[in-house]
C-alpha positions as a Python dict, from the first residue, in 0.01 Angstrom:
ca = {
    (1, 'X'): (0, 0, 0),
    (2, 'X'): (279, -270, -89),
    (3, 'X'): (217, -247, -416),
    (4, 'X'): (316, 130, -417),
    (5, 'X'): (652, 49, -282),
    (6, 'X'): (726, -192, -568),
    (7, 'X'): (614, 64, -852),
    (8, 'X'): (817, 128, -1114),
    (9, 'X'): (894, 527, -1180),
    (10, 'X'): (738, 636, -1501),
    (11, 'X'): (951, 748, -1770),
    (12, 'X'): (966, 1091, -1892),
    (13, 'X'): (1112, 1254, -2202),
    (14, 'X'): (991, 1206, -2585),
    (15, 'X'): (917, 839, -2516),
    (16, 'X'): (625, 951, -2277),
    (17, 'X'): (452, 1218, -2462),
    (18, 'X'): (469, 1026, -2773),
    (19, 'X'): (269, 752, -2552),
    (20, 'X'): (21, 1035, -2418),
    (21, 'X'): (-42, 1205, -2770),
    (22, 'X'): (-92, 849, -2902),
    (23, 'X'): (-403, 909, -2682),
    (24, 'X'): (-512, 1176, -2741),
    (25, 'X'): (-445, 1224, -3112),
    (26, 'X'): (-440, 826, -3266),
    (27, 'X'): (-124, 656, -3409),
    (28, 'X'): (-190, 822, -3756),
    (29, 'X'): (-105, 1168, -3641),
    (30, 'X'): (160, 1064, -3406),
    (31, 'X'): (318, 882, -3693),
    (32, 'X'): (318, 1209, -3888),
    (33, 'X'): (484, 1368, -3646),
    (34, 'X'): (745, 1146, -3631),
    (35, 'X'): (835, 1129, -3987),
    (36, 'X'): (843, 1505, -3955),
    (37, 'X'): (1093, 1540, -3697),
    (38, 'X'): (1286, 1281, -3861),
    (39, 'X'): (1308, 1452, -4201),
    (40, 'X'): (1397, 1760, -3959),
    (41, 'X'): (1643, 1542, -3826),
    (42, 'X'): (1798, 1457, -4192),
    (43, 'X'): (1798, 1826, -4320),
    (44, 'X'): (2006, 1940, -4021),
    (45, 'X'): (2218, 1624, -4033),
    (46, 'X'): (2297, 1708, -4388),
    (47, 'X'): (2368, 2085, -4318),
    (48, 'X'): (2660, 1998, -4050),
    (49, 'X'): (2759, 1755, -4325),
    (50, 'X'): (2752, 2009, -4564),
    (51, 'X'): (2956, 2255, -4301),
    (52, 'X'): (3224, 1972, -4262),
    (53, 'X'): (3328, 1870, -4630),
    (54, 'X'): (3350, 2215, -4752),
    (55, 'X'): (3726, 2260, -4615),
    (56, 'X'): (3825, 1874, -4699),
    (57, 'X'): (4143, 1879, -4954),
    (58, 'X'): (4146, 1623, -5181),
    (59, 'X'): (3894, 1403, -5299),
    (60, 'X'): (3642, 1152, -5170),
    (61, 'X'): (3516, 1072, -5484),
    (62, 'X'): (3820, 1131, -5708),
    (63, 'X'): (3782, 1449, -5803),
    (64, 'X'): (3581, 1558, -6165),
    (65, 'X'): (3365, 1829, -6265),
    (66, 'X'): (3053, 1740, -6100),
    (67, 'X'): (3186, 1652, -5755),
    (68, 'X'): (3051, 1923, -5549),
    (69, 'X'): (2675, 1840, -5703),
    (70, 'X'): (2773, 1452, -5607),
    (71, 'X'): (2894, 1523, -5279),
    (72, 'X'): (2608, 1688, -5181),
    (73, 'X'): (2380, 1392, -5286),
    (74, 'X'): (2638, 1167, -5059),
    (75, 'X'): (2591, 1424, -4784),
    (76, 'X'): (2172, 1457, -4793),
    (77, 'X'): (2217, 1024, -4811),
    (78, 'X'): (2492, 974, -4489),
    (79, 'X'): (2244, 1210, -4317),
    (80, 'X'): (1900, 984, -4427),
    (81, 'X'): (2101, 691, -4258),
    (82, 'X'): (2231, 799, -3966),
    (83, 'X'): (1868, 986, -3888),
    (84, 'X'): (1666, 619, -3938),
    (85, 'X'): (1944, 495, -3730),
    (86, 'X'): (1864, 648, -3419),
    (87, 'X'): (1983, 984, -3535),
    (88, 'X'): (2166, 1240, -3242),
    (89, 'X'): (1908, 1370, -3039),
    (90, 'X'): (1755, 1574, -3258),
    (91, 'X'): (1473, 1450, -3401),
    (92, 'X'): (1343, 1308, -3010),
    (93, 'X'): (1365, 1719, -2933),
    (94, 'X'): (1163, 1860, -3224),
    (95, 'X'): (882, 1538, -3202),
    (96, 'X'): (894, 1679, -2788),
    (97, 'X'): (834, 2018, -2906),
    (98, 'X'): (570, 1933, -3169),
    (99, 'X'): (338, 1733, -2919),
    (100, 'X'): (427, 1974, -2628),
    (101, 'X'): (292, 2303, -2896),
    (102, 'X'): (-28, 2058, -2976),
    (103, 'X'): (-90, 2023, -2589),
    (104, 'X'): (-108, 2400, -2510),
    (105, 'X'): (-294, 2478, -2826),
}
């Protein structure tokens, strides 16, 4: 009964169903997932990137023909990086959302 008083709470959230679909699914499909909601993660990233430059005046990358095409590269790449870098949130929510529609299924 001591023991119980000294226990830890368990955490909750993305962390924890990750951990119980590692169970019930194996590492290989819970790896899949993740890479999933990351790329998810990357393509929305790269959107609101997308969203943000469009009204910038003058140039990041000096101007030229092809800057628009460029840009858009830059964008997809700033949004690769900050998603492997712990990302905003977003991909934790989708990977929740994937294991959670795998658990009722």
């Amino acid at each position: 009964m001591a023991d119980t008083l000294f226990m830890l709470p368990q955490s909750t959230g993305p962390a924890r169903a990750a951990e119980a679909a590692t169970q019930k699914q194996g590492p290989r499909d819970l790896a899949a997932a993740e890479e999933a909601a990351q790329a998810f993660e990357s393509v929305f990233l790269a959107k609101m990137l997308e969203g943000m430059s469009t009204g910038l005046s003058g140039s990041v990358m000096s101007g030229g023909q092809a800057e628009d095409t460029w840009r858009s590269f830059m964008n997809d790449e700033y949004a690769k990086l900050v998603s492997r870098s712990g990302g905003v949130g977003v991909a934790d929510a989708v990977l929740k959302a994937m294991l959670d529609a795998q658990e009722v299924g």
